[in-house]
GUGULO-838879 format. One line per 4 residues: number of its first residue (from 1); for each residue z negated, y negated, x of N, C-alpha, C. Coordinates in Angstrom, 3 decimals, always signed. Layout:
BEGIN
NUM> Z/Y/X/Z/Y/X/Z/Y/X; ...
//
This chain:
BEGIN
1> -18.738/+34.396/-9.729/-18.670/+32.950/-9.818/-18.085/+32.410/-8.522; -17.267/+31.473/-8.782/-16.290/+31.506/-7.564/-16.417/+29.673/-7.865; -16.937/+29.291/-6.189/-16.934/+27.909/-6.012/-16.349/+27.276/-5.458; -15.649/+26.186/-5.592/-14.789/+24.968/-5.264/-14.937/+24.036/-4.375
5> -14.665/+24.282/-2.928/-15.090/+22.889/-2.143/-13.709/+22.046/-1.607; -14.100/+20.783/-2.038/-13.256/+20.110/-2.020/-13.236/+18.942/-0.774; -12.448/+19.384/+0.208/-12.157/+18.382/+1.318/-11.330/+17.093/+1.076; -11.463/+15.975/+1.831/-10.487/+15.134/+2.198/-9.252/+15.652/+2.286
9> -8.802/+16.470/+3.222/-7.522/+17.213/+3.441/-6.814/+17.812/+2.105; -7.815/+17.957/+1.211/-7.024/+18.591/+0.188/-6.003/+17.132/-1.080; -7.044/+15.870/-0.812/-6.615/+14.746/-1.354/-5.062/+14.623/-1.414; -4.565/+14.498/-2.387/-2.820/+14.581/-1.889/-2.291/+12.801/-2.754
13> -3.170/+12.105/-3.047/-3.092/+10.684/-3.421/-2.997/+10.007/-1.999; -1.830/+8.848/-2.591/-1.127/+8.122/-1.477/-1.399/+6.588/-1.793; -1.421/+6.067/-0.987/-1.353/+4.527/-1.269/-0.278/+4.226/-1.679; +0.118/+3.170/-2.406/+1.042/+2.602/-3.097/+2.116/+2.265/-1.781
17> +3.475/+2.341/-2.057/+4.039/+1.643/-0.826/+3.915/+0.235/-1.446; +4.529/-0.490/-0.160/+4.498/-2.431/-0.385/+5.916/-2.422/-0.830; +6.037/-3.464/-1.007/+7.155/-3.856/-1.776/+7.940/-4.680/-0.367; +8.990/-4.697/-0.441/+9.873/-5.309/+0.857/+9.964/-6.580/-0.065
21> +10.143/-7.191/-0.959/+9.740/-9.016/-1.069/+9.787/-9.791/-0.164; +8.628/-9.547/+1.299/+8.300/-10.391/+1.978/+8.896/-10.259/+3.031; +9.716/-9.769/+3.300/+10.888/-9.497/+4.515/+11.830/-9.926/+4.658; +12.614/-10.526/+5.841/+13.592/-11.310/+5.788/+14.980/-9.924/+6.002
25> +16.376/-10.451/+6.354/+17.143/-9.511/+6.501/+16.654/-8.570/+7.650; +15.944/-8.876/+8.608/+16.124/-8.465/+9.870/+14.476/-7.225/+9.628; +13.958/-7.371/+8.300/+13.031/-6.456/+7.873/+11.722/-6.644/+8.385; +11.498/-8.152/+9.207/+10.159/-8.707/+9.441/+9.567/-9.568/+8.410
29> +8.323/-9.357/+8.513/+7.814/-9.949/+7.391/+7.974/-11.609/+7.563; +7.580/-12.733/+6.181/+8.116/-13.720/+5.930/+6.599/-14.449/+5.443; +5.986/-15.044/+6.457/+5.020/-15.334/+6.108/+4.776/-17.272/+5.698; +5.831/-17.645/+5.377/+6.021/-19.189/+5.514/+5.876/-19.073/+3.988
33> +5.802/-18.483/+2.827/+5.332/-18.663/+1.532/+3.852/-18.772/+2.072; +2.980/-17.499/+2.680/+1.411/-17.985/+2.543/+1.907/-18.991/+3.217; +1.699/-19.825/+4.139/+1.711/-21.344/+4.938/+1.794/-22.151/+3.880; +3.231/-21.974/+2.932/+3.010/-22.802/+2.128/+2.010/-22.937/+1.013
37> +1.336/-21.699/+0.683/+0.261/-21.780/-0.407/-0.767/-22.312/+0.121; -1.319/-21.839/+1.306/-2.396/-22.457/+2.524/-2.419/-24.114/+2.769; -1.378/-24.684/+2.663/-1.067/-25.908/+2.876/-1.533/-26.513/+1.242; -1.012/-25.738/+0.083/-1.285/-26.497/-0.941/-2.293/-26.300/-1.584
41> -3.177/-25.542/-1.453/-4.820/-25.117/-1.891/-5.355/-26.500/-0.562; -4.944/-26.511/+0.242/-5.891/-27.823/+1.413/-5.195/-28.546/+0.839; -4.463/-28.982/+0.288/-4.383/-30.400/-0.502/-4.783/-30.829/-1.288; -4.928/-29.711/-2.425/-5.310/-29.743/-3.573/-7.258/-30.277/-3.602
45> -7.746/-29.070/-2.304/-8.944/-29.283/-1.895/-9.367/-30.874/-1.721; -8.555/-31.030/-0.418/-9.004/-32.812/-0.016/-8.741/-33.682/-1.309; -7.929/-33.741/-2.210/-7.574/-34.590/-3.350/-8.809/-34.425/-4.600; -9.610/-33.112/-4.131/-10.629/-33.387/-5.071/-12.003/-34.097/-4.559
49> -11.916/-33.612/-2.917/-13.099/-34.537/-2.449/-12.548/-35.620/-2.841; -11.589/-36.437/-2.236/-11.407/-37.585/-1.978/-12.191/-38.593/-2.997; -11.264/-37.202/-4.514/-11.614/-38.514/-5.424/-13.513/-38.140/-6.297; -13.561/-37.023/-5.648/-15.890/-36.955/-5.886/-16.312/-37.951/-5.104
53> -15.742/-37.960/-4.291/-16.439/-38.752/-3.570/-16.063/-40.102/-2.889; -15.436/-40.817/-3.983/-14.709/-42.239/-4.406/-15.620/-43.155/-4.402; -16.620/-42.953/-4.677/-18.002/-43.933/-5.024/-19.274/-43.506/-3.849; -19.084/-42.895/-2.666/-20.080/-42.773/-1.594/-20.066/-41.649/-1.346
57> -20.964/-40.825/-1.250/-21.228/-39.347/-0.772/-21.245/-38.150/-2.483; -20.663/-36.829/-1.224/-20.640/-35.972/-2.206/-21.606/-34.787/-1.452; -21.916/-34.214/-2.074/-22.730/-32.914/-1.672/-22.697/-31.407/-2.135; -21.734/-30.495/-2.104/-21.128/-29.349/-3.125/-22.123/-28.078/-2.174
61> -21.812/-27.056/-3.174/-21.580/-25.861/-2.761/-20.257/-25.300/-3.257; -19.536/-24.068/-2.116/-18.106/-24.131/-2.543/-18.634/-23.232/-4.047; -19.064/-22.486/-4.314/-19.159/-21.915/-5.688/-19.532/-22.532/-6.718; -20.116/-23.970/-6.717/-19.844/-24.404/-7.849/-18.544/-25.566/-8.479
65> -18.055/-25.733/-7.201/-16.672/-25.971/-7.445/-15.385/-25.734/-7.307; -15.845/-24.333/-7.325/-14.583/-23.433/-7.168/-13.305/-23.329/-8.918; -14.598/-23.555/-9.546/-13.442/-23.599/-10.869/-12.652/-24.933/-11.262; -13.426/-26.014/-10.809/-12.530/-27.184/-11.017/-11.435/-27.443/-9.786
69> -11.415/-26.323/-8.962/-10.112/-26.976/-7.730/-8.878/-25.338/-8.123; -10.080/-24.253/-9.291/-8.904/-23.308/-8.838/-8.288/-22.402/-7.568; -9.771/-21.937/-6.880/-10.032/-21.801/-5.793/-11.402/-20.742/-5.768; -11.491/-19.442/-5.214/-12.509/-18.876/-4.806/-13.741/-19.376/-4.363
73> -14.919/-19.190/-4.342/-15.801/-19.752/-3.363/-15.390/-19.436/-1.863; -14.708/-18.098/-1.341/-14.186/-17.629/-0.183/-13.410/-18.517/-0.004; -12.084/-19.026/-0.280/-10.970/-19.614/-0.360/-11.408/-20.996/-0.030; -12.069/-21.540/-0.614/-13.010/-23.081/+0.058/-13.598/-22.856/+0.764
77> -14.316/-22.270/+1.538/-15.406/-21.743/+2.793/-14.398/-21.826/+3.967; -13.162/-21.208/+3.542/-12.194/-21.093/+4.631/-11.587/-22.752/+5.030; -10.898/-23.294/+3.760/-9.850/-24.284/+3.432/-10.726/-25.197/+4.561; -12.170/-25.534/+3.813/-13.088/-26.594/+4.310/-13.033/-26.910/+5.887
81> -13.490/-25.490/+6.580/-13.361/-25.813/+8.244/-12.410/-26.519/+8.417; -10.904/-26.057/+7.999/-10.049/-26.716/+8.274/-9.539/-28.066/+7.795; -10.133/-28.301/+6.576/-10.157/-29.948/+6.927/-11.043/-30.847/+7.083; -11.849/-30.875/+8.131/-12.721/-30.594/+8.699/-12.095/-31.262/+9.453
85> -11.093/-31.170/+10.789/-10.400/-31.209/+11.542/-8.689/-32.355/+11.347; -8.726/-31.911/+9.795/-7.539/-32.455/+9.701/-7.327/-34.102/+8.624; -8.383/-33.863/+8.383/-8.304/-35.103/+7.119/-9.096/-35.512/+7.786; -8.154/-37.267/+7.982/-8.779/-38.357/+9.016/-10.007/-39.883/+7.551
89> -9.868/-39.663/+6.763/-10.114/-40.284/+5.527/-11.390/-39.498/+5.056; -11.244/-38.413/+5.569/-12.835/-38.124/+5.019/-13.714/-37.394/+6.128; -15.082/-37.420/+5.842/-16.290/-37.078/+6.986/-17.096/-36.032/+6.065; -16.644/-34.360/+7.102/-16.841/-33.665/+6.276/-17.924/-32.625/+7.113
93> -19.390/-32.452/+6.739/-20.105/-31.728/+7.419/-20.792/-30.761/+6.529; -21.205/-30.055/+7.615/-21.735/-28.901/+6.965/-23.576/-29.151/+7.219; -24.344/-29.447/+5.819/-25.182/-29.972/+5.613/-26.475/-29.339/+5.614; -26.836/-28.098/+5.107/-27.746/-27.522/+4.740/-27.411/-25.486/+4.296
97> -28.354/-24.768/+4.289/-27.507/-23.562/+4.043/-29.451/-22.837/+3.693; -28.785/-23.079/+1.729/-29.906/-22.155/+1.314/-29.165/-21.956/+0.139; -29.223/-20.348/+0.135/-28.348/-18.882/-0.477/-26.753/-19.811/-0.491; -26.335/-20.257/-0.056/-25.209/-21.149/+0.268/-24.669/-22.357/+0.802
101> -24.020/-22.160/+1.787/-23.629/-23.550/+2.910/-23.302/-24.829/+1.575; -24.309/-25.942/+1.840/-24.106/-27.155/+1.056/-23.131/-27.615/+2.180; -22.123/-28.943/+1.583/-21.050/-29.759/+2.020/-21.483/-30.936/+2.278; -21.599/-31.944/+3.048/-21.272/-33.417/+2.692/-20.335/-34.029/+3.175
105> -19.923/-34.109/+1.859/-18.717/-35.271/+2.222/-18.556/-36.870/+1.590; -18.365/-37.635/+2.751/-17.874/-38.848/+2.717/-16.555/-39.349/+3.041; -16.377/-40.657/+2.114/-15.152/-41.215/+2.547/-15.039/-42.143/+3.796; -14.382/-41.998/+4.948/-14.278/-42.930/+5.829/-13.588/-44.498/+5.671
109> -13.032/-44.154/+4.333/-11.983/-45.604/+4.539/-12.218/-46.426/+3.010
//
């Protein structure tokens, strides 16, 4: 009876190569598509506070409104800090944190 041990080293599976897509002529990558998706998920984001919270205060967790913006719960966790900083029209804090960071947001104007 003759037994089989099987190392790492013997693994001969490769990762997929990447696809050159994202490279310009000069063969560096081209990262101004994400910027632009990054830019339009934070728009999309602030345009849904804005308008929850049209009539006074809003109060979310990003996972339960991740399906009406089309957006991860990760993907809003991120977006949020940053407008946070950047959207002068709304007052956006981080409120409470039980099994998930609650939001509040208000409109300033």
């Amino acid at each position: 009876m003759s037994t089989s041990h099987h190392t790492p080293a013997d693994d001969t599976r490769t990762a997929p190569e990447k696809s050159n897509d994202d490279t310009d002529d000069t063969g560096e990558t081209n990262d101004v598509d994400d910027a632009e998706s990054t830019a339009t998920k934070q728009q999309r984001l602030a345009a849904y506070l804005r308008e929850q919270a049209a009539d006074g205060e809003l109060y979310f967790k990003s996972k339960f409104i991740a399906d009406d913006v089309d957006l991860s719960a990760k993907e809003i966790g991120a977006l949020i800090l940053k407008l946070q900083d950047s959207v002068a029209d709304l007052s956006i804090e981080r409120w409470s944190y039980t099994s998930a960071t609650t939001w509040r947001v208000e409109r300033t104007n």
